[in-house]
mmCIF entry with sequence, helices, sheets and N, C-alpha, C, O atoms, coordinates in Angstrom:
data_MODEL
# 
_entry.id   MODEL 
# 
_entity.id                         1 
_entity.type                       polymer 
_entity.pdbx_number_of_molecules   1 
# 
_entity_poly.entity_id                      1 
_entity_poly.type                           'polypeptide(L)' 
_entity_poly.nstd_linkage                   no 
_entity_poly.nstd_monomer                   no 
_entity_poly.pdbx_seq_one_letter_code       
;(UNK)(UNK)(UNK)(UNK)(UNK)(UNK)(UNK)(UNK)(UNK)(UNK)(UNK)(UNK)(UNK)(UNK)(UNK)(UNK)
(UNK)(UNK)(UNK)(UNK)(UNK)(UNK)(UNK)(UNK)(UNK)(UNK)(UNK)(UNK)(UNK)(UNK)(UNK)(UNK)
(UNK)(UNK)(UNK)(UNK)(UNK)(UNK)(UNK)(UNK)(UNK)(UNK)(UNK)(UNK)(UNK)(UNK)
;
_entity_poly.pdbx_seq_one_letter_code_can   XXXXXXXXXXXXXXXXXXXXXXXXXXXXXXXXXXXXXXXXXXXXXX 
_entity_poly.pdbx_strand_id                 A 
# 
loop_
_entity_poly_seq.entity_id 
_entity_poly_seq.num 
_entity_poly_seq.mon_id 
_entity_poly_seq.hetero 
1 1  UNK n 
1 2  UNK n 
1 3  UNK n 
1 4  UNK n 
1 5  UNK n 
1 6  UNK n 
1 7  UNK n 
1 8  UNK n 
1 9  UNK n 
1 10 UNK n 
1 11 UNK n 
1 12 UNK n 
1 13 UNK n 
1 14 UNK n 
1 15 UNK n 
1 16 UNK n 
1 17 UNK n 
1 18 UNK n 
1 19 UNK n 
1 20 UNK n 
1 21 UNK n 
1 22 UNK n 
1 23 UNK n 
1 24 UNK n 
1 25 UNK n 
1 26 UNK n 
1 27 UNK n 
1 28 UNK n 
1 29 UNK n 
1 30 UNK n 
1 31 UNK n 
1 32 UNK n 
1 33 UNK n 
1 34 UNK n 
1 35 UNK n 
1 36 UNK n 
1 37 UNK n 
1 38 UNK n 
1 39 UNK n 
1 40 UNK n 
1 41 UNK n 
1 42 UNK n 
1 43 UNK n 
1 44 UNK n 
1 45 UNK n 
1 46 UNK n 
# 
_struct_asym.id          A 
_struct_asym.entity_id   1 
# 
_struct_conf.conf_type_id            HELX_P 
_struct_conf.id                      HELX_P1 
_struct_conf.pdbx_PDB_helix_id       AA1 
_struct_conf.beg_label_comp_id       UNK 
_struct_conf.beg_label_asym_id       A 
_struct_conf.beg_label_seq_id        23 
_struct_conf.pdbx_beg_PDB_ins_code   ? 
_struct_conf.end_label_comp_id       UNK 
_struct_conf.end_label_asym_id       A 
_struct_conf.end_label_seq_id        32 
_struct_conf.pdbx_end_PDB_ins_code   ? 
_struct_conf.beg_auth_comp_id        UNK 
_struct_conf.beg_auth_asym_id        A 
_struct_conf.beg_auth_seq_id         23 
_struct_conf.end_auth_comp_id        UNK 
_struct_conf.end_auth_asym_id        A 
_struct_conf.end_auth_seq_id         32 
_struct_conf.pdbx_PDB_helix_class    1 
_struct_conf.details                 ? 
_struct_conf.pdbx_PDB_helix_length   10 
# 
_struct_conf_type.id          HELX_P 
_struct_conf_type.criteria    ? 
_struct_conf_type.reference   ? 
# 
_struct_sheet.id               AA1 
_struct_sheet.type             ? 
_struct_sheet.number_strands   3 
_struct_sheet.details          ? 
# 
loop_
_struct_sheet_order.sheet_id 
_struct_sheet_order.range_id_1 
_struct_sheet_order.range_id_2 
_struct_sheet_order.offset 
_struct_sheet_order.sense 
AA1 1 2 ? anti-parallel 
AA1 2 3 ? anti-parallel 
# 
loop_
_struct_sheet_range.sheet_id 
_struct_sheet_range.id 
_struct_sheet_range.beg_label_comp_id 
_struct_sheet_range.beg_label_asym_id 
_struct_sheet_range.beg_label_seq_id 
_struct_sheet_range.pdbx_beg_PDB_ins_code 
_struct_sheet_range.end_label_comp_id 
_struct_sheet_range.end_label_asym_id 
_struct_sheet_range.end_label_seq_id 
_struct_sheet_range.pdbx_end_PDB_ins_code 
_struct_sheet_range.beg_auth_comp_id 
_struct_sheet_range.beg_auth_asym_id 
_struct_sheet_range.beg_auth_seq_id 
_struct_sheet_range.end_auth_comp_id 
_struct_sheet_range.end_auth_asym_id 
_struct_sheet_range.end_auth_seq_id 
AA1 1 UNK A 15 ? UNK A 20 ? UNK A 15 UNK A 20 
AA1 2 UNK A 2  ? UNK A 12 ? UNK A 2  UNK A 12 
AA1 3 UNK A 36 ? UNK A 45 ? UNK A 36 UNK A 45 
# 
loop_
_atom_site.group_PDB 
_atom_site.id 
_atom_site.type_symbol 
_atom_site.label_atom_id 
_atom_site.label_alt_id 
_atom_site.label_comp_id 
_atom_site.label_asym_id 
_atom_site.label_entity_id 
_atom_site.label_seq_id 
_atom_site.pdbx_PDB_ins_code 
_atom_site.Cartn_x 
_atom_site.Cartn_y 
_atom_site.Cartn_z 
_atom_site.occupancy 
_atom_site.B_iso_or_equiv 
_atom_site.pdbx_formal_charge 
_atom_site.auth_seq_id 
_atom_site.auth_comp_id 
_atom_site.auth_asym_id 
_atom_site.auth_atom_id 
_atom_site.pdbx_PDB_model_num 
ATOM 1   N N  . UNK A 1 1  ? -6.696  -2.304 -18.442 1.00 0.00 ? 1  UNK A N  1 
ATOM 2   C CA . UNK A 1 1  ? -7.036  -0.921 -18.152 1.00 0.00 ? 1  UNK A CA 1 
ATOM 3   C C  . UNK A 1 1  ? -7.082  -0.725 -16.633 1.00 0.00 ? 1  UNK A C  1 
ATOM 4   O O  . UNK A 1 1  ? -7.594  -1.502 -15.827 1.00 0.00 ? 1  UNK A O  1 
ATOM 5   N N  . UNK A 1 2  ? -6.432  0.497  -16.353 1.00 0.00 ? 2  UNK A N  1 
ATOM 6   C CA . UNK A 1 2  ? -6.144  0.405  -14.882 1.00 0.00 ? 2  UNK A CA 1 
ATOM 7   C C  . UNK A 1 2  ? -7.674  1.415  -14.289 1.00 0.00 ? 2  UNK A C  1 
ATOM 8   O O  . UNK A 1 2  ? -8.148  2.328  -14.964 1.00 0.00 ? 2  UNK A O  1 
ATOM 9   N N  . UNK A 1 3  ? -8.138  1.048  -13.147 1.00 0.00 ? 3  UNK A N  1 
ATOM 10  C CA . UNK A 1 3  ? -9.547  1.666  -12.762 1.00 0.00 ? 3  UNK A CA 1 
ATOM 11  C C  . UNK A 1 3  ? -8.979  2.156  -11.132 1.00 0.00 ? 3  UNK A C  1 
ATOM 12  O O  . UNK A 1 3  ? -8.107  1.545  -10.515 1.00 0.00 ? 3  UNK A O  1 
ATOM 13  N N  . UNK A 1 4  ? -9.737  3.459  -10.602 1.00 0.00 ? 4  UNK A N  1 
ATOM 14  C CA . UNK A 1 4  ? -9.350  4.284  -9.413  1.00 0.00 ? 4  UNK A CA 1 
ATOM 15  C C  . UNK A 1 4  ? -10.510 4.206  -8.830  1.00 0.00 ? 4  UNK A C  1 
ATOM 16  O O  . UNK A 1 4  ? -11.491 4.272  -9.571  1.00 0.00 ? 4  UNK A O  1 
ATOM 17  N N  . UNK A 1 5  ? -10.660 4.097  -7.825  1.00 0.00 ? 5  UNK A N  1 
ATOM 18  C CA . UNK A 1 5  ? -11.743 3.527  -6.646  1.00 0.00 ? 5  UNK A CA 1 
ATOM 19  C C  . UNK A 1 5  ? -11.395 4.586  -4.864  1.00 0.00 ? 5  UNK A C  1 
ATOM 20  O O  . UNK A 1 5  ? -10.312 4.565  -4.279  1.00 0.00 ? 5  UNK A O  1 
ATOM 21  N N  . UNK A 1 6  ? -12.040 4.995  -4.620  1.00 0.00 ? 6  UNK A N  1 
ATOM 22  C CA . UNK A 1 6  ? -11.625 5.759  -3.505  1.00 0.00 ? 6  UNK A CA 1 
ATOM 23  C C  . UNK A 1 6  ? -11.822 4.844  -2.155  1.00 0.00 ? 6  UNK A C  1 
ATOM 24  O O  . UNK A 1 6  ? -12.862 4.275  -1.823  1.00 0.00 ? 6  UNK A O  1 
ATOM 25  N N  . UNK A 1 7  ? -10.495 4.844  -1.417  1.00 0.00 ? 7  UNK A N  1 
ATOM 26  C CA . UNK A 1 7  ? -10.732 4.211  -0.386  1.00 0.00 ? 7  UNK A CA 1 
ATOM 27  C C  . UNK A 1 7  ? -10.676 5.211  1.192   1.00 0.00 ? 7  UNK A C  1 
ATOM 28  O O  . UNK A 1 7  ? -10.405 6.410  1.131   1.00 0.00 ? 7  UNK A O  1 
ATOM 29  N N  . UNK A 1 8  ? -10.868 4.759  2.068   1.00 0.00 ? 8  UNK A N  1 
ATOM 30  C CA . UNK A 1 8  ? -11.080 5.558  3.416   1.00 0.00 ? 8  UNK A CA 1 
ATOM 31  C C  . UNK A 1 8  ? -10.573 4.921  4.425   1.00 0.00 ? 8  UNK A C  1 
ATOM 32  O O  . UNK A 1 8  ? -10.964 3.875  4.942   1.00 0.00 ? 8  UNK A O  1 
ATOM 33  N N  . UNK A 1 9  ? -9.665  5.601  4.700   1.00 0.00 ? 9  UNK A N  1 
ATOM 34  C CA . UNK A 1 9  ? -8.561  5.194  6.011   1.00 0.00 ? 9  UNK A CA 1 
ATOM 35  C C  . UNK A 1 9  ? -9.060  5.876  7.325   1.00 0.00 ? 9  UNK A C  1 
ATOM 36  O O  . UNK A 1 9  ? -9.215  7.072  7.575   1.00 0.00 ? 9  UNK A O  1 
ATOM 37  N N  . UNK A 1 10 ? -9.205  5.095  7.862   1.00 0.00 ? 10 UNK A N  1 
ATOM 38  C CA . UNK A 1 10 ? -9.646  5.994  9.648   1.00 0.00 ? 10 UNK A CA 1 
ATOM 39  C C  . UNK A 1 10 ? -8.335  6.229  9.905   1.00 0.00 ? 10 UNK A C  1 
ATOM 40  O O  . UNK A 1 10 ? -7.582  5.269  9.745   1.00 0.00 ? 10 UNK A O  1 
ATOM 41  N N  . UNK A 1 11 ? -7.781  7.450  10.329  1.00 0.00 ? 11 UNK A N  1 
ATOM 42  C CA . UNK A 1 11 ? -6.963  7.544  11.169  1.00 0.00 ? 11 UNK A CA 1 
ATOM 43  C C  . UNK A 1 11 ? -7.626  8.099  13.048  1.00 0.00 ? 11 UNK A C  1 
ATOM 44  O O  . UNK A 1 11 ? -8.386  9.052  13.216  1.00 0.00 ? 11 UNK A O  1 
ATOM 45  N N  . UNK A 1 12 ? -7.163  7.349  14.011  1.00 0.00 ? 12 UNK A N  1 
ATOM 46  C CA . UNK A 1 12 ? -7.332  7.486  15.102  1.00 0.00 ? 12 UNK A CA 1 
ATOM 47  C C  . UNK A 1 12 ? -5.917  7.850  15.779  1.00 0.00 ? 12 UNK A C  1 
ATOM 48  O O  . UNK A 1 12 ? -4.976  7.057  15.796  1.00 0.00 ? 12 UNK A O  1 
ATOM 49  N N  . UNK A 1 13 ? -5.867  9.433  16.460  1.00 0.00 ? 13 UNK A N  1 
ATOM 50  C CA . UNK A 1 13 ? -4.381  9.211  17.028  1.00 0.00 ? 13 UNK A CA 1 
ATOM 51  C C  . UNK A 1 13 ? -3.487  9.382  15.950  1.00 0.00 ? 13 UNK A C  1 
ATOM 52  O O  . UNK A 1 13 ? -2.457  8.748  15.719  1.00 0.00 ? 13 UNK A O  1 
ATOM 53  N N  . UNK A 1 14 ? -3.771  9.902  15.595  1.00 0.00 ? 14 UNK A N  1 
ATOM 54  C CA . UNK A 1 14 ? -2.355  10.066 13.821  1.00 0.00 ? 14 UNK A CA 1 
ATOM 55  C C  . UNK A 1 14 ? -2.321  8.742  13.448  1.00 0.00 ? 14 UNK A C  1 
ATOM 56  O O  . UNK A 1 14 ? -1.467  8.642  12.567  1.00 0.00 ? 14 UNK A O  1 
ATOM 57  N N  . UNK A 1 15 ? -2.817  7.697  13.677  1.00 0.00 ? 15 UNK A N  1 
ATOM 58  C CA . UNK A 1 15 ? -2.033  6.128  13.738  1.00 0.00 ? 15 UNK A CA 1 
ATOM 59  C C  . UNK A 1 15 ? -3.502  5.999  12.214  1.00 0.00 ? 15 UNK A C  1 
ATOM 60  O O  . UNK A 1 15 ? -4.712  6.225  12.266  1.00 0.00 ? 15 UNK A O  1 
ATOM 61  N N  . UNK A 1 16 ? -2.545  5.518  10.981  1.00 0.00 ? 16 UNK A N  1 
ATOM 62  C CA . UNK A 1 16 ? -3.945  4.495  10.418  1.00 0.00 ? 16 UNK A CA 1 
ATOM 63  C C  . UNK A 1 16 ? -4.259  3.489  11.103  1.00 0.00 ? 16 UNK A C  1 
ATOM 64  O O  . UNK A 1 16 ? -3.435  2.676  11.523  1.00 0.00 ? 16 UNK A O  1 
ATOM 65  N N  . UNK A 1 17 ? -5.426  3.434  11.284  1.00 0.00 ? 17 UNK A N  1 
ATOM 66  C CA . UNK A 1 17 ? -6.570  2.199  11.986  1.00 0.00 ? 17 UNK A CA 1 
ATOM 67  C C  . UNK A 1 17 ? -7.087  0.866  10.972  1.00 0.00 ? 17 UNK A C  1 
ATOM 68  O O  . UNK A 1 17 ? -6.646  -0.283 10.994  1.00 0.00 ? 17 UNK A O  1 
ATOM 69  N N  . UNK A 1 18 ? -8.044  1.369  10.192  1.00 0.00 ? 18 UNK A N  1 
ATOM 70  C CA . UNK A 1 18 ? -8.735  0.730  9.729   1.00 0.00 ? 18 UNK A CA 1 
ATOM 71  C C  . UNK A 1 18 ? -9.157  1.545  8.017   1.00 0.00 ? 18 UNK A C  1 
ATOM 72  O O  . UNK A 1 18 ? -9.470  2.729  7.889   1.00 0.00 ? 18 UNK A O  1 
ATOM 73  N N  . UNK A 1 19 ? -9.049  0.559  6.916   1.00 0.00 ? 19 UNK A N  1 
ATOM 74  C CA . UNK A 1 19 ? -9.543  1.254  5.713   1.00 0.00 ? 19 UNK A CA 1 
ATOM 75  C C  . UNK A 1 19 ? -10.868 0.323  5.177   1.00 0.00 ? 19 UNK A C  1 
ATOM 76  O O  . UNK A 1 19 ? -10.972 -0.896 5.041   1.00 0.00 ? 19 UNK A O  1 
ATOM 77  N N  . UNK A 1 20 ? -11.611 1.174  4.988   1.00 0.00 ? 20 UNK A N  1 
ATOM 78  C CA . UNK A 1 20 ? -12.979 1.121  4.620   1.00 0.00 ? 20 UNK A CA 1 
ATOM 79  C C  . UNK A 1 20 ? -12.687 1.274  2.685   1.00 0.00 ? 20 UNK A C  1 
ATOM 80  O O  . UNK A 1 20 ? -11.658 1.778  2.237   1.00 0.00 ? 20 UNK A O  1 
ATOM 81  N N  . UNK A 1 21 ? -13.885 0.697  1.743   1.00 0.00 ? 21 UNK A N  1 
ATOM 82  C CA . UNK A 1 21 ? -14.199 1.064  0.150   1.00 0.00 ? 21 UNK A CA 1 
ATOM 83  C C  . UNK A 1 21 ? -15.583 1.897  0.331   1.00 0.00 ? 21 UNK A C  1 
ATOM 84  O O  . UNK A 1 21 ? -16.052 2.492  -0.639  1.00 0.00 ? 21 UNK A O  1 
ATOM 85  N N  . UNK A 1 22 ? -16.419 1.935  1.983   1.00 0.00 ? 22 UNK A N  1 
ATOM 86  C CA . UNK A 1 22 ? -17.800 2.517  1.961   1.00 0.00 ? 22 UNK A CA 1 
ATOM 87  C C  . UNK A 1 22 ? -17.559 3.286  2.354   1.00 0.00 ? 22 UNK A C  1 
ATOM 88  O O  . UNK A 1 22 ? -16.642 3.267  3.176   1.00 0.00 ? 22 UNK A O  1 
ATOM 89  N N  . UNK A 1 23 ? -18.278 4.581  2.004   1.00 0.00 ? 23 UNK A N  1 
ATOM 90  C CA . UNK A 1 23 ? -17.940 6.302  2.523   1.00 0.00 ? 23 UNK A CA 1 
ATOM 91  C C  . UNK A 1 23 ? -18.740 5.762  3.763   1.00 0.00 ? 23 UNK A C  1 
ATOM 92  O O  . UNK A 1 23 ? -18.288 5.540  4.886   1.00 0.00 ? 23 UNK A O  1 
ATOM 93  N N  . UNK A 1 24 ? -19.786 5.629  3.399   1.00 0.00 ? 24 UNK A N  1 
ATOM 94  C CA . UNK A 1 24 ? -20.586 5.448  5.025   1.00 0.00 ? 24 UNK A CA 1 
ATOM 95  C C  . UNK A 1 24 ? -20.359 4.441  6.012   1.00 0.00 ? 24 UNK A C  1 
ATOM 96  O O  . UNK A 1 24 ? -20.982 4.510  7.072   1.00 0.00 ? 24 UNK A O  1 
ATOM 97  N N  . UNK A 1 25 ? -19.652 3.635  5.830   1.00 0.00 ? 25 UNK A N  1 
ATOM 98  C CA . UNK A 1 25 ? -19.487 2.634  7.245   1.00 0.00 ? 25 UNK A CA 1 
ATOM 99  C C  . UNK A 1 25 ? -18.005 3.560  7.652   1.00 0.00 ? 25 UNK A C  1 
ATOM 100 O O  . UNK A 1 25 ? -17.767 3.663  8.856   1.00 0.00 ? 25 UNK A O  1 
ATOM 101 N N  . UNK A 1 26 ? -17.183 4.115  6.820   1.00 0.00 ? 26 UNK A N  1 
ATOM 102 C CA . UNK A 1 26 ? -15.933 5.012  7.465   1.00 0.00 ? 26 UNK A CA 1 
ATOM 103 C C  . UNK A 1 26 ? -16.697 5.464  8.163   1.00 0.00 ? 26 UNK A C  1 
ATOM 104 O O  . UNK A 1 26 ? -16.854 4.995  9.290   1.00 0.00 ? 26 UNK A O  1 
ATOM 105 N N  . UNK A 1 27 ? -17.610 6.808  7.589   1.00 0.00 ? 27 UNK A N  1 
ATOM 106 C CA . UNK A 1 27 ? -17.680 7.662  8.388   1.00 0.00 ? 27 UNK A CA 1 
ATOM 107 C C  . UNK A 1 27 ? -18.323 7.374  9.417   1.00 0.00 ? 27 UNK A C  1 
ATOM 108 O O  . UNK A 1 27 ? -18.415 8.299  10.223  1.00 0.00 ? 27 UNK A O  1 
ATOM 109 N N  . UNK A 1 28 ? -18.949 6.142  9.769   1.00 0.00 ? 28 UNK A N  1 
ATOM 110 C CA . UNK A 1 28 ? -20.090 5.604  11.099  1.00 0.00 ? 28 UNK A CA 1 
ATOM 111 C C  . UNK A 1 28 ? -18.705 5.510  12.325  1.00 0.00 ? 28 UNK A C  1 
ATOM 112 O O  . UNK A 1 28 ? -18.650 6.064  13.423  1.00 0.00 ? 28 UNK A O  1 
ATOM 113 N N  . UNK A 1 29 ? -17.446 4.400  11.510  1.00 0.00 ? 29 UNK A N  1 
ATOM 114 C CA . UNK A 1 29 ? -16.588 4.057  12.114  1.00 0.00 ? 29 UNK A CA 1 
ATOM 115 C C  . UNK A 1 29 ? -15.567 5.200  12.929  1.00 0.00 ? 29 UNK A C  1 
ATOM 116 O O  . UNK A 1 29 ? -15.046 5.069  14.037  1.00 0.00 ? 29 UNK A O  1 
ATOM 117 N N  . UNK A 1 30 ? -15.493 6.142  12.154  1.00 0.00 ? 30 UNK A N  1 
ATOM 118 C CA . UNK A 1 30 ? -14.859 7.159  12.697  1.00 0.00 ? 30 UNK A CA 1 
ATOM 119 C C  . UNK A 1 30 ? -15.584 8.325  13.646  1.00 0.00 ? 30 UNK A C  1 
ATOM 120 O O  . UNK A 1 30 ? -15.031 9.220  14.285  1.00 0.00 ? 30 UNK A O  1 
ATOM 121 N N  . UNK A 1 31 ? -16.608 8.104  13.560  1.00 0.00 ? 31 UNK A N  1 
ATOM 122 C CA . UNK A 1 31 ? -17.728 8.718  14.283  1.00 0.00 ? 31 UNK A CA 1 
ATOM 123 C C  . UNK A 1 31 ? -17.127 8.349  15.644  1.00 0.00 ? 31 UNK A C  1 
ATOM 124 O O  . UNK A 1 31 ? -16.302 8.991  16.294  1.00 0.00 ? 31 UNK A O  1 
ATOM 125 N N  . UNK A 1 32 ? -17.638 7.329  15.904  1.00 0.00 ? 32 UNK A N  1 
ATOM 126 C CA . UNK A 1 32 ? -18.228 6.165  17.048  1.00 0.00 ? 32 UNK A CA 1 
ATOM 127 C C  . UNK A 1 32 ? -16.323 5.855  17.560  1.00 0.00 ? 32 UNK A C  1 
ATOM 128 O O  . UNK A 1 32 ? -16.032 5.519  18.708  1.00 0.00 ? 32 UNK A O  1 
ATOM 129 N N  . UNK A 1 33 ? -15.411 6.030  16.606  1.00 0.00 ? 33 UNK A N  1 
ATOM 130 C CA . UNK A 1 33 ? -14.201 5.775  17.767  1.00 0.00 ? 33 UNK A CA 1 
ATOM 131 C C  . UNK A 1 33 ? -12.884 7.016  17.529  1.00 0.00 ? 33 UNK A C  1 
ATOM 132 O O  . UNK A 1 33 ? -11.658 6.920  17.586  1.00 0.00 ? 33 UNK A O  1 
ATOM 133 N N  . UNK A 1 34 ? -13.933 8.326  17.206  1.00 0.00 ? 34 UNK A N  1 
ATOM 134 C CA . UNK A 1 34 ? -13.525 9.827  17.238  1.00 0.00 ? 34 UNK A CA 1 
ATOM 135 C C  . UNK A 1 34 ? -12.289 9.919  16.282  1.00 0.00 ? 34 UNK A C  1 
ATOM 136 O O  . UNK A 1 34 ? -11.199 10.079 16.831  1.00 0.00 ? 34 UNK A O  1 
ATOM 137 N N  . UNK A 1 35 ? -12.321 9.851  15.136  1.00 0.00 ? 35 UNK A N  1 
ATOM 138 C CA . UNK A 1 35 ? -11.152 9.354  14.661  1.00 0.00 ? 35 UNK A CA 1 
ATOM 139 C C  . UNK A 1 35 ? -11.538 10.204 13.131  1.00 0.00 ? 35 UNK A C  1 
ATOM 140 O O  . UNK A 1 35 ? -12.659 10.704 13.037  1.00 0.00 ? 35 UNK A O  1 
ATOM 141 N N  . UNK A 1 36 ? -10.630 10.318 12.059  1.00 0.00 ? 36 UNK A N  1 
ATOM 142 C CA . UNK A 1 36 ? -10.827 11.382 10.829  1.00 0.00 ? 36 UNK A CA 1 
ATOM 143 C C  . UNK A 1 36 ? -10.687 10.071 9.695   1.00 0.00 ? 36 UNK A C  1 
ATOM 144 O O  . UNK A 1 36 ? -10.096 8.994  9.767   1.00 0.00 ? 36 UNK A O  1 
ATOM 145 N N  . UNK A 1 37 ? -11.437 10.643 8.734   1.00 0.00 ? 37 UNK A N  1 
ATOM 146 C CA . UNK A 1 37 ? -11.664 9.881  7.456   1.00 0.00 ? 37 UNK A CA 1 
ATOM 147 C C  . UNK A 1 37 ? -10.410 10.211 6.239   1.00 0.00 ? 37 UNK A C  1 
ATOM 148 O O  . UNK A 1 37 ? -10.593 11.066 5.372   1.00 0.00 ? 37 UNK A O  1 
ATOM 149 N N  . UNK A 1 38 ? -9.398  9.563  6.313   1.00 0.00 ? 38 UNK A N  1 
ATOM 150 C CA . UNK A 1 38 ? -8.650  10.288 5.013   1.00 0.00 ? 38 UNK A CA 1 
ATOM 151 C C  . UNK A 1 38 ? -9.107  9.549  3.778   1.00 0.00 ? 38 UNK A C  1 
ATOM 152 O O  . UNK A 1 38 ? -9.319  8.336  3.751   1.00 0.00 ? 38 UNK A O  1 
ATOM 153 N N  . UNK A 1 39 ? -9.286  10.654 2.414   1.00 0.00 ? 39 UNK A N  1 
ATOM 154 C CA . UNK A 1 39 ? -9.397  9.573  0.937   1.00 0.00 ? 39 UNK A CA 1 
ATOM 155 C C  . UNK A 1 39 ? -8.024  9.511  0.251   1.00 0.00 ? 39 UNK A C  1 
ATOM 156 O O  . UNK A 1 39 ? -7.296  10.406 -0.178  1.00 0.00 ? 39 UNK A O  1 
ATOM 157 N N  . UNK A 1 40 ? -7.861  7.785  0.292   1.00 0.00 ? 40 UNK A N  1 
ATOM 158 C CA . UNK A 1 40 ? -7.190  7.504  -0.455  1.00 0.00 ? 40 UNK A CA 1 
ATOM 159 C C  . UNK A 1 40 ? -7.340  6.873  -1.714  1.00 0.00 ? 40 UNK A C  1 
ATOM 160 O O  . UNK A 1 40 ? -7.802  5.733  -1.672  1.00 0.00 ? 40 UNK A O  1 
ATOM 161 N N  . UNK A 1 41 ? -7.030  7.393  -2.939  1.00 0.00 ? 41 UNK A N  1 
ATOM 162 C CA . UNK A 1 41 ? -7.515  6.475  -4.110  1.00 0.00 ? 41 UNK A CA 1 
ATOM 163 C C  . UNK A 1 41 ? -6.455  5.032  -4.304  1.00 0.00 ? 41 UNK A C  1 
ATOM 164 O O  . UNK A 1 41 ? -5.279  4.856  -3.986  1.00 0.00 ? 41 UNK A O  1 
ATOM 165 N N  . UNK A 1 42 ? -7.274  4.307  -4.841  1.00 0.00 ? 42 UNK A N  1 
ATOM 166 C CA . UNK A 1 42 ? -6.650  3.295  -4.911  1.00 0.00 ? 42 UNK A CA 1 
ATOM 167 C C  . UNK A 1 42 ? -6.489  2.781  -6.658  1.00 0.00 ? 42 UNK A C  1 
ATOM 168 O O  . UNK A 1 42 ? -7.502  2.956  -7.336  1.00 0.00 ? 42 UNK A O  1 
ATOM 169 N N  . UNK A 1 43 ? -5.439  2.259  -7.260  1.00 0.00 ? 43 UNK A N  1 
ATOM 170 C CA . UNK A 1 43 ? -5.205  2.084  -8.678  1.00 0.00 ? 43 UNK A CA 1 
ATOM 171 C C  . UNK A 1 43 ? -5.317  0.449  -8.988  1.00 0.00 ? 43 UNK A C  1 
ATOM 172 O O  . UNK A 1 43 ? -4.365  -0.323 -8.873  1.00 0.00 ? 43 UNK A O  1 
ATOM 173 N N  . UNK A 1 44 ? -6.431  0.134  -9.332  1.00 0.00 ? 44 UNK A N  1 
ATOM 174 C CA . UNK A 1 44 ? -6.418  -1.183 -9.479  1.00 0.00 ? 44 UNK A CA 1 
ATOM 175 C C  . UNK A 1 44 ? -6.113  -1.761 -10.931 1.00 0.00 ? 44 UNK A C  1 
ATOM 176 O O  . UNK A 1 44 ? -6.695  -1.013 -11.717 1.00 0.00 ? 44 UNK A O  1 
ATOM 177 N N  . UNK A 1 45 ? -5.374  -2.889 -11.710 1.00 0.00 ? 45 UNK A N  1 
ATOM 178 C CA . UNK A 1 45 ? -5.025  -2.847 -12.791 1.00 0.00 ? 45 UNK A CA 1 
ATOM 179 C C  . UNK A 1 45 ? -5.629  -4.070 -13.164 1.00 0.00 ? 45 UNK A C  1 
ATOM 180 O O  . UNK A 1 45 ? -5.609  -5.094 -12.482 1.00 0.00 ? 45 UNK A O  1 
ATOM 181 N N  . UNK A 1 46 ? -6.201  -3.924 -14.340 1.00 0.00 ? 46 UNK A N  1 
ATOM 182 C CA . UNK A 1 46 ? -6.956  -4.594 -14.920 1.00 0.00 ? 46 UNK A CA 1 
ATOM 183 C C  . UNK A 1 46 ? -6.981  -5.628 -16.402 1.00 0.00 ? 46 UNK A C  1 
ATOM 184 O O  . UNK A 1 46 ? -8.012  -6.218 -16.725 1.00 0.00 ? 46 UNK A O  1 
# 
């Protein structure tokens, strides 16, 4: 059974940076190096 999990891509600079599985350490991370949170879901198969 396949399961969807939301993940969080910093983009800094249009450029992806860094992807986070915690809403809150993204959003600390993107805070602190001015940068936007995109959600991406992710399809994990099981």
């Amino acid at each position: 059974m396949d399961h969807e999990v939301n993940s969080y891509v910093i983009v800094i600079d249009t450029q992806p940076r860094v992807v986070f599985l915690d809403k809150q350490k993204a959003t600390d991370y993107a805070d602190k190096y001015k940068g936007t949170v995109e959600v991406v879901k992710l399809r994990i198969g099981g």
